[in-house]
C-alpha positions as CSV (number, residue, x, y, z in Angstrom):
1,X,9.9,-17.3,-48.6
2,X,13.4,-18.2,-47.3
3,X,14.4,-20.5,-45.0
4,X,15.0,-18.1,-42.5
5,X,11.6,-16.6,-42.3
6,X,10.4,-19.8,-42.2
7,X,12.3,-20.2,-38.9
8,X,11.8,-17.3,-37.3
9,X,7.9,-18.1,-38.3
10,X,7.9,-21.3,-36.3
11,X,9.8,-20.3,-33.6
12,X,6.7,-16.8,-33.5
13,X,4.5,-19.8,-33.3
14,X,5.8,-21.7,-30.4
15,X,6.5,-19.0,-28.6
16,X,2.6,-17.5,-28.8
17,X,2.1,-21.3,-28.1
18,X,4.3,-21.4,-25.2
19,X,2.5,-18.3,-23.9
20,X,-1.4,-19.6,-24.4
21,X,0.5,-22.7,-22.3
22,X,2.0,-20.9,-19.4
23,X,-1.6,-18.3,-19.2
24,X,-3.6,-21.8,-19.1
25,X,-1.6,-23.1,-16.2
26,X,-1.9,-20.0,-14.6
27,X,-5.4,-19.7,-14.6
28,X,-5.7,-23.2,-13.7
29,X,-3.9,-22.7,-10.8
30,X,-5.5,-20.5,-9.7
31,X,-8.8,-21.5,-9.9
32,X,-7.5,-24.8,-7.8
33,X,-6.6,-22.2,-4.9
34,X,-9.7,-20.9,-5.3
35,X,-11.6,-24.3,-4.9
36,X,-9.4,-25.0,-2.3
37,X,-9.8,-22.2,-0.4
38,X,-13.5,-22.8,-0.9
39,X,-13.4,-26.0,0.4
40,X,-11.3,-24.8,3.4
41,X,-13.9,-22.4,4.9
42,X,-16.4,-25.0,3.8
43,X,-15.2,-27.4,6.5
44,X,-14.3,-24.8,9.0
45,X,-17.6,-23.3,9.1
46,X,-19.1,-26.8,9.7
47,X,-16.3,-27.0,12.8
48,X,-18.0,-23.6,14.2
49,X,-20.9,-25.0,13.4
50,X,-20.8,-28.3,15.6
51,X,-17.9,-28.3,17.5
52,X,-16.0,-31.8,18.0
53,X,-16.7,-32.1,21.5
C-alpha cells in the first residue's frame, strides 16, 4: 500500500468519525428539547392546576 492510500484511508476514517460525531450531537440535542419540552408542560400543567393566586 502507498502512501497515498494510506491518506486517503485516514482521512475515510475521520470523516465516517466526524459523521458518527455530528449524528451523536444531533440526537443529543434533540433529546434535550425533548426533556425540555417535557419539563415545560410539566410545570405548566401544575400552574393550571393550582393557580398562583
Amino acid at each position: 500500500m502507498d502512501h497515498s492510500q494510506i491518506i486517503l484511508d485516514l482521512f475515510s476514517q475521520m470523516q465516517a468519525t466526524a459523521d458518527d460525531i455530528k449524528r451523536t450531537c444531533q440526537d443529543t440535542r434533540e433529546r434535550l428539547g425533548q426533556q425540555r419540552r417535557s419539563s415545560h408542560d410539566q410545570a405548566q400543567e401544575t400552574l393550571d392546576r393550582r393557580p398562583l393566586l
